[in-house]
C-alpha positions in Angstrom: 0.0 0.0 0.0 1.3 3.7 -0.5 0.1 6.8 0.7 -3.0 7.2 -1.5 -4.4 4.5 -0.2 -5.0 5.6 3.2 -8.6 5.0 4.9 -9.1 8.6 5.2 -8.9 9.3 1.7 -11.2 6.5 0.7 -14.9 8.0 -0.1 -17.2 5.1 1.1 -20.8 4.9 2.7 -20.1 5.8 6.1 -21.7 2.4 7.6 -18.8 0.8 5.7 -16.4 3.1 7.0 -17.8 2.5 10.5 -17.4 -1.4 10.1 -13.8 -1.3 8.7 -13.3 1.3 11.6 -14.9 -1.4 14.2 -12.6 -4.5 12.7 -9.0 -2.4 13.0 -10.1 -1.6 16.4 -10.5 -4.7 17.7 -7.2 -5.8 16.3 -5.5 -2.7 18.3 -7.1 -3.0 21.3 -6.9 -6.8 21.8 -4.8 -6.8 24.5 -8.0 -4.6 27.0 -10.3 -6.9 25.0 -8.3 -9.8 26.2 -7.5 -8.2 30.1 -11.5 -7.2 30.5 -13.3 -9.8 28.5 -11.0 -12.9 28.6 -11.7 -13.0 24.6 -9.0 -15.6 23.9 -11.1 -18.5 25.7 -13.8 -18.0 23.0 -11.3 -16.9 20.3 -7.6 -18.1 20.9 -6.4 -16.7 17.9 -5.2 -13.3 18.8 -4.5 -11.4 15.4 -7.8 -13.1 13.9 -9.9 -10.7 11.7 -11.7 -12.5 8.8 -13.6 -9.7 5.9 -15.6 -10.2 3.7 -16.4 -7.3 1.4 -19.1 -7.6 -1.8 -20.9 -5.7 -3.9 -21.0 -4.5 -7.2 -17.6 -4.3 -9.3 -16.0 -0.6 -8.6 -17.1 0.4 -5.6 -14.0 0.5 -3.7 -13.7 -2.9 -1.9 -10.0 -3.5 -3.4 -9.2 -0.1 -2.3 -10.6 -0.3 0.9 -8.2 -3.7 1.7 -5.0 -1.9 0.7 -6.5 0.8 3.1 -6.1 -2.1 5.5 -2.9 -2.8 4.9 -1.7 1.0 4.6 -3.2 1.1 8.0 -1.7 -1.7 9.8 1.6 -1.0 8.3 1.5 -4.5 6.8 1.8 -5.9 3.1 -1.3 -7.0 0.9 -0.5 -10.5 0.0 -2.5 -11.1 -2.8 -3.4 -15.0 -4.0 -3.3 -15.4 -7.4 -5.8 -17.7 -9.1 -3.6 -18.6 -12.0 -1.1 -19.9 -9.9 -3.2 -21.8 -6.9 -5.7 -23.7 -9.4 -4.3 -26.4 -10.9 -5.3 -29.9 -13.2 -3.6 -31.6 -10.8 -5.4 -33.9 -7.9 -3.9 -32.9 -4.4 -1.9 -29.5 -6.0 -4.0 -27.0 -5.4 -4.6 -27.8 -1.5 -0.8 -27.1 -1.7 -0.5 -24.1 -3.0 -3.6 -23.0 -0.8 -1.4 -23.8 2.3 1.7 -22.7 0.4 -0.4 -19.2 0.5 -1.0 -19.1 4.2 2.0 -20.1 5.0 4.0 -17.0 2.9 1.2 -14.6 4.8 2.5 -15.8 8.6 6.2 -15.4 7.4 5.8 -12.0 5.9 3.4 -10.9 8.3 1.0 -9.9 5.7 -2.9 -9.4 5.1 -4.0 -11.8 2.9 -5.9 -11.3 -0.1 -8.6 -13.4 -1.6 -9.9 -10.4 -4.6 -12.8 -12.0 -6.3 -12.8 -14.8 -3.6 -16.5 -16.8 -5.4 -13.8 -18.6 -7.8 -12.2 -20.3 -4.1 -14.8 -20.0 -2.1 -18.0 -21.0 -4.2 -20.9 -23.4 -3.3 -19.2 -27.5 -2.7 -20.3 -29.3 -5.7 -22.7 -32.3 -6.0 -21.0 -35.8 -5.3 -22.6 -37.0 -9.0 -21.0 -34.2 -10.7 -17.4 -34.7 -12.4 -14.1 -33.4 -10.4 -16.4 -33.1 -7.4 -14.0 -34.8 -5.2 -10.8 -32.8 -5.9 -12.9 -29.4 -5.7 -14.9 -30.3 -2.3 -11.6 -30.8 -0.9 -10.0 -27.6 -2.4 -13.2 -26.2 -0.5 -12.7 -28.1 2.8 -8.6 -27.1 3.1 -9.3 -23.4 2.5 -12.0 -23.3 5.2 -9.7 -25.2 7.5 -6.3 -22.9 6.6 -9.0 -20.3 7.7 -9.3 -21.6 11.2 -6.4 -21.7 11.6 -5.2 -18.3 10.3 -4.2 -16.0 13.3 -3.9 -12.9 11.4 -5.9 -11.1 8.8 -7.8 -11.8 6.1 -9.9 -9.8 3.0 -12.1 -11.5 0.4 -14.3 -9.4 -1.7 -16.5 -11.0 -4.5 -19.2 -9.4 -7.0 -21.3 -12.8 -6.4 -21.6 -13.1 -2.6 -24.7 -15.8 -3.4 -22.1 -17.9 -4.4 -20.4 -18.7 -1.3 -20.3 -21.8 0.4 -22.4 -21.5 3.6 -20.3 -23.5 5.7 -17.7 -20.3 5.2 -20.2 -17.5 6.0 -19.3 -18.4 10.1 -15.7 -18.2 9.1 -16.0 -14.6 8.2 -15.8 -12.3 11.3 -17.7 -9.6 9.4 -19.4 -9.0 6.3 -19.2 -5.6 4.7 -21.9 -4.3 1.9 -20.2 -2.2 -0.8 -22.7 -0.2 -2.7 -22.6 2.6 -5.9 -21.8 6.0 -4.2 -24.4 8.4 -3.6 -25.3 12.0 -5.0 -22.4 13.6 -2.5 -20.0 10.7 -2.7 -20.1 11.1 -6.8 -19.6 15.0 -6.4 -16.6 14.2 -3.7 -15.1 11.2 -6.6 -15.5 13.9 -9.4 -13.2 16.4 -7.3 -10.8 13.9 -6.3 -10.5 12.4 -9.5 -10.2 15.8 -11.5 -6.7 16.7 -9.5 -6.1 20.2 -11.1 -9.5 21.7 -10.6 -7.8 25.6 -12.4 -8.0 23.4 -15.4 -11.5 22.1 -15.1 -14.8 24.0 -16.3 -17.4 21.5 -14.9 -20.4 21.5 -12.2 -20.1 18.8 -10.3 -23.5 18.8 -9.1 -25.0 18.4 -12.5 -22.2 15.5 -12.9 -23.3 14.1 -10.0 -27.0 14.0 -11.2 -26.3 12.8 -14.5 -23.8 10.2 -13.2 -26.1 8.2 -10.9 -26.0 4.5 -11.3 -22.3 4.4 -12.0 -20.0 3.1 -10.1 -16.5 4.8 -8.3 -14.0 2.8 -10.7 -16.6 4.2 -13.9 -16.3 7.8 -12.5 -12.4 7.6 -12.6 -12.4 6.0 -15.6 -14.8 9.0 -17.0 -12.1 11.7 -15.7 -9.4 9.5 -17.4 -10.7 9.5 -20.6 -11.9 13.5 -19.9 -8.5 14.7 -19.3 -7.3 12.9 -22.2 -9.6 14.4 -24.4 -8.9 17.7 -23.2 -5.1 17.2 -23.3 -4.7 17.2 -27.3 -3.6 20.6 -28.2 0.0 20.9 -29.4 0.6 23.1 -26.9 -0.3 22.0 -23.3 -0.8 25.6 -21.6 -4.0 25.4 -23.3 -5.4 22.0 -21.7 -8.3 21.6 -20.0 -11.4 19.5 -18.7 -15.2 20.9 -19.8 -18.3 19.7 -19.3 -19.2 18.6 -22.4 -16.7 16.2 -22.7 -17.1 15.0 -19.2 -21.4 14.7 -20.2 -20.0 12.7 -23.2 -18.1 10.2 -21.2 -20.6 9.7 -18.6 -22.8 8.9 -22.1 -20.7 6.7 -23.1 -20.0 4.5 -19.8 -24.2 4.5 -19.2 -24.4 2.7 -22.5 -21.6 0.7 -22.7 -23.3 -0.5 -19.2 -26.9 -0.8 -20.6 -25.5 -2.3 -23.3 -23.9 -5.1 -21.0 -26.7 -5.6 -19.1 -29.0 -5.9 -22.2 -26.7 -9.2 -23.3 -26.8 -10.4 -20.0 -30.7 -10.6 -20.0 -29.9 -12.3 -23.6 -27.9 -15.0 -22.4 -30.1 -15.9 -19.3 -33.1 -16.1 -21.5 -30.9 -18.5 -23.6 -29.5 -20.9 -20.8 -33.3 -21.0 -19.9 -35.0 -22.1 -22.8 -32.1 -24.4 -23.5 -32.5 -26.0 -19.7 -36.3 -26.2 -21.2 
């Protein structure tokens, strides 16, 4: 984590501020926890804080876990699916505890970002492969238990999770698309040179509902770029228009998404019939 990604500086509901707040504090005040409430006789493990943050894509829940780490002082160890999955009976319970077991040396917070590919529903006995990925299941849940340190998983499907791991998970945290005042607060932030912007952020605001924190600062992105192609670059600048035109342009390209979406369930369904 750097800098940038303190807490602070992270625009979030406040309820989800508030929970993340509540979960650091009971890591930093373990010890009166432990001295008033004898906590360790229902939870030994000391450093234990298990989160689980979902919700739709963009809306900060990567952010917020490197706003963990930035303040805890700690690495973000993050697992990589390419490298844990594997073809191979028995090899990808390995590299699960292989994963674990780099977190307790290095001290780090580990990482599970889109976690539904690991931590999914256990699969019907009759169904092919079922053994080796119930037991991929069973040895993350039980690495879990016995974790004493902390954990992040954040999915976009949290119906998907096996339920067996919901008790597992010390708190679950609801990320949702910003608000009128947190859109106006991402348009600022994400338009860092405001003496080279010409824009109302309240109108932005309005016409941007719906869309997500990642799709506002892709919308500035693409905004500053357009306004940055003059030959000479004392002349740049952001406008409204072309930050109307990219908010256009993301609210299709999402309706447009969602509009093949609908397609392919109505496909799968009349297949299945």
């Amino acid at each position: 984590p750097e800098p940038r990604h303190c807490l602070d500086k992270l625009i979030l509901h406040p309820e989800v501020k508030t929970d993340i707040q509540a979960a650091l504090r009971a890591l930093e005040t373990r010890a009166d926890l432990e001295r008033v409430w004898n906590l360790s006789s229902i939870q030994p493990q000391q450093g234990r804080c298990i989160l689980n943050f979902y919700g739709p894509p963009g809306t900060g829940k990567t952010r917020a876990a490197l706003g963990i780490a930035h303040r805890l002082g700690r690495t973000l160890y993050q697992v990589d699916y390419s490298a844990v999955i594997s073809k191979y009976l028995g090899d990808t319970a390995k590299h699960i505890k292989a994963a674990f077991q780099a977190a307790r040396e290095l001290n780090a917070i580990l990482f599970f970002d889109e976690a539904d590919s690991l931590l999914s529903k256990r699969v019907s006995t009759g169904e092919s492969c079922s053994t080796s990925i119930n037991q991929n299941r069973n040895c993350l849940m039980q690495e879990l238990d016995r974790f004493d340190g902390v954990v992040v998983v954040t999915t976009n499907l949290f119906e998907n999770y096996e339920p067996a791991l919901l008790r597992r998970i010390q708190r679950h945290i609801k990320f949702r698309i910003p608000d009128a005042s947190m859109r106006r607060e991402l348009f600022a932030l994400h338009l860092p040179n405001p003496d080279r912007v010409q824009a109302d952020y309240a109108a932005l605001s309005e016409l941007s509902k719906g869309l997500s924190g990642g799709d506002i600062l892709n919308i500035c992105v693409n905004a500053i770029h357009a306004g940055s192609t003059d030959a000479n670059p004392e002349l740049w600048k952001v406008t409204q228009g072309m930050l109307e035109r990219e908010i256009a342009k993301a609210k299709k390209a999402k309706a447009e998404h969602a509009g093949e979406k609908g397609k392919n369930r109505r496909r799968i369904g009349f297949q299945r019939v």
